[in-house]
C-alpha positions as CSV (number, residue, x, y, z in Angstrom):
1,X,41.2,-52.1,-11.4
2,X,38.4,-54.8,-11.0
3,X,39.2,-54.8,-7.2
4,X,38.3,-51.0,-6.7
5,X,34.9,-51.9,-8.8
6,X,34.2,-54.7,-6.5
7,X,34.7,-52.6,-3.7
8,X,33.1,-49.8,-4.8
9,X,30.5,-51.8,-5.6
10,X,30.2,-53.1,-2.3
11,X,30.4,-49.9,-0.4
12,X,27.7,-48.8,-2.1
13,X,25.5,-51.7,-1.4
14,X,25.9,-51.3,2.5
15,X,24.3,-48.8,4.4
16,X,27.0,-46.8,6.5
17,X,25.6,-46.2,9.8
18,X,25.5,-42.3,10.3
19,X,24.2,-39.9,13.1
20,X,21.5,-37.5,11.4
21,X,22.9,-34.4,10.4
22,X,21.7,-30.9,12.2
23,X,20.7,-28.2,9.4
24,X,20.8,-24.8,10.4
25,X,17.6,-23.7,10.4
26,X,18.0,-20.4,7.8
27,X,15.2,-18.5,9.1
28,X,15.6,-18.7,12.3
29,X,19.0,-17.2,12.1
30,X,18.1,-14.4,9.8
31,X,14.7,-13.9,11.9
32,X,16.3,-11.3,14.4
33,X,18.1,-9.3,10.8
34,X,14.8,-9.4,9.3
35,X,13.1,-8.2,12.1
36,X,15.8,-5.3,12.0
37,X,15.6,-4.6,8.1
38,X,11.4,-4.8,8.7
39,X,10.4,-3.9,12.2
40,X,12.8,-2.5,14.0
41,X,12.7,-3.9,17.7
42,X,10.4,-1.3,19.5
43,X,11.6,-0.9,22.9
44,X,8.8,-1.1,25.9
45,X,9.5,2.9,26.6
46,X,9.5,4.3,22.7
47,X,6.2,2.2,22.1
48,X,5.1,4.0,25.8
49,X,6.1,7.2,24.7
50,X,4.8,7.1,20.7
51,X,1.5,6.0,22.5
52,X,1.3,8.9,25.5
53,X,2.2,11.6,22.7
54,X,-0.6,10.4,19.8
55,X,-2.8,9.8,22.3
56,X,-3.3,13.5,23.1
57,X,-2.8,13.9,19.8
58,X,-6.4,11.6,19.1
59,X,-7.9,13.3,22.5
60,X,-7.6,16.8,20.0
61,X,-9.0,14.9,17.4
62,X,-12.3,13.7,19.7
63,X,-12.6,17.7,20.8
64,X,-12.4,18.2,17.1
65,X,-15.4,15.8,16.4
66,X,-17.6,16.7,18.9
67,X,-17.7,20.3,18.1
68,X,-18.4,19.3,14.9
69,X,-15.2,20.5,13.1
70,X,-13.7,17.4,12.7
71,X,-15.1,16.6,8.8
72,X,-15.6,20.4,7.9
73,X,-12.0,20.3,5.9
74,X,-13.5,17.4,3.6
75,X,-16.8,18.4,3.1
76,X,-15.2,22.1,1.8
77,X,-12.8,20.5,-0.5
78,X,-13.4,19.8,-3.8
79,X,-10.5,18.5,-4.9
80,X,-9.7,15.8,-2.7
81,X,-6.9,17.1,-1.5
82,X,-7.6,16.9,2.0
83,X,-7.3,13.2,1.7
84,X,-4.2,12.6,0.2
85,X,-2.7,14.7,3.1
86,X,-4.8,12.6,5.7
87,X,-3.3,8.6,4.3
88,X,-0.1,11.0,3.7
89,X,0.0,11.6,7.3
90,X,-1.3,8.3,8.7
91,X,1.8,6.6,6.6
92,X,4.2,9.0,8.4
93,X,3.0,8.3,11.9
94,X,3.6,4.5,10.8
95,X,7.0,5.7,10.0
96,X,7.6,6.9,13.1
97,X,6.6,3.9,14.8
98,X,9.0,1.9,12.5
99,X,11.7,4.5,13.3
100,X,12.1,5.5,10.0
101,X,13.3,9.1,9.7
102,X,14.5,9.6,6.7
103,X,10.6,8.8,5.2
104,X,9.2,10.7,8.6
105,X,11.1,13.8,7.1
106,X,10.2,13.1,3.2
107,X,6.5,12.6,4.4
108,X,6.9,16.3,6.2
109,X,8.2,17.5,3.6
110,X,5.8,16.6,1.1
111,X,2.7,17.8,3.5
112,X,4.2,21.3,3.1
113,X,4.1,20.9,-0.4
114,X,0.8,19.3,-1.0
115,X,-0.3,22.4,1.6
116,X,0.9,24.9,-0.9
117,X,-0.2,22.2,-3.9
118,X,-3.5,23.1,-2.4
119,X,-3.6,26.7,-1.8
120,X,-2.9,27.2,-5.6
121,X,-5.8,24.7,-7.1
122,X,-8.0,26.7,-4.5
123,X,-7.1,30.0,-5.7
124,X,-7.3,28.7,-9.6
125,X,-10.9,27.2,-8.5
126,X,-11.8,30.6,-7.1
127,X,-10.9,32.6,-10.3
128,X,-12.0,30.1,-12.7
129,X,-15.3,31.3,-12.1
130,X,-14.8,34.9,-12.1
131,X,-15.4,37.3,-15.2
132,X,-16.9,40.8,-16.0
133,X,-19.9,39.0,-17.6
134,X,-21.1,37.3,-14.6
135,X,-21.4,40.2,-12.7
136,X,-24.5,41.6,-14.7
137,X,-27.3,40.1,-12.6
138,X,-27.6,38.9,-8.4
139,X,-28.0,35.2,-9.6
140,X,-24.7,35.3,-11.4
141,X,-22.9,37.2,-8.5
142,X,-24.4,34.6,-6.4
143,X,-22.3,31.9,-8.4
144,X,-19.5,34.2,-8.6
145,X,-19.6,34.7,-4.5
146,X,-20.1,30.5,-4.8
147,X,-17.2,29.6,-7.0
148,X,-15.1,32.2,-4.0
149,X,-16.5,30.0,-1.1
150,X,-15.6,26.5,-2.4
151,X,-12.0,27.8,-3.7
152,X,-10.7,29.4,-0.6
153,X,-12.3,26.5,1.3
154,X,-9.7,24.1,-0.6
155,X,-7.3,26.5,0.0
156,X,-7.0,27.0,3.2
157,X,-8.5,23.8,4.5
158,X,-5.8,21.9,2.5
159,X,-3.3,23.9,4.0
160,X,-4.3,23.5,7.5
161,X,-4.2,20.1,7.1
162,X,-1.0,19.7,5.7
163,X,0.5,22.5,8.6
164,X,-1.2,20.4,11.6
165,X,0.5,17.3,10.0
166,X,3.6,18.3,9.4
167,X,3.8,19.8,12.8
168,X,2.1,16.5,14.6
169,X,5.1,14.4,12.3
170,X,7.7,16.6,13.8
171,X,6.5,16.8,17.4
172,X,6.8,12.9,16.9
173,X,10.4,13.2,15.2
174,X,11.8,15.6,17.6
175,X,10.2,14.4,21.4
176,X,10.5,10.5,20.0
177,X,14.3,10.8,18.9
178,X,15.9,14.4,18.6
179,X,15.5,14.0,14.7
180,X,14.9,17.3,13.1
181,X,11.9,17.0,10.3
């Protein structure tokens, strides 16, 4: 027994020569799944194509902008509506760059809804306003003919929106990768 201590001993002491050992570099193997999971690869003609179709989509936005309709849908709503549908929107364009079609369609989707979401707090803002009272004197009708202006401005500005997005999202879906929205 005091034999195996002594040499155990002296194994220990000396060095053993020994060529370094190659780690696998973890990242740079999962890089290309990650990248998958993430990004998904963009091939040279899908980028081409996303680009070609938005851009005509932007070139409607610049006719938009110079004839002065471009910020008419947010200056009429009241509600703020018309925002949430326009970072709504931007995020599903994003999604269709990533190829992500499942939130491509749920982004669609819920631009129809926040369309007819809209519509409704339009038409509640119109009637809010509206009573036999008012209607007694030309200053009150003015508010009453008001309150009408700003409600069916939300309404159908808020719907437009949401209708040009969700078409524009499915235009994208369907010429991009036959996916339905």
């Amino acid at each position: 027994m005091r034999s195996n201590l002594a040499e155990l001993a002296s194994s220990l002491a000396a060095p053993i020569p020994t060529k370094p050992r190659q780690v696998p570099r973890v990242f740079e193997q999962q890089r290309p799944s990650l990248a998958r999971t993430f990004w998904s690869k963009p091939e040279a003609g899908f980028v081409a194509r996303f680009a070609v179709l938005n851009l005509m989509g932007a070139a409607l936005i610049a006719a938009a902008w110079v004839e002065g309709l471009l910020f008419k849908p947010f200056a009429a709503d009241s509600s703020g509506m018309c925002y949430l549908i326009t970072v709504l929107f931007a995020w599903g364009l994003a999604c269709c760059l990533r190829r992500d079609w499942q939130s491509v369609r749920w982004v669609g989707n819920a631009l129809v809804y926040l369309g007819m979401v809209g519509t409704v707090l339009g038409l509640i803002i119109t009637v809010s306003d509206l009573s036999a009272d008012k209607a007694q004197s030309f200053e009150s009708f003015r508010q009453i003919v008001t309150s009408i202006y700003v409600g069916s401005g939300t309404a159908l500005y808020t719907n437009l929106l949401a209708c040009i997005g969700y078409l524009w999202l499915g235009t994208n879906a369907h010429l991009l990768a036959r996916q339905e929205v």
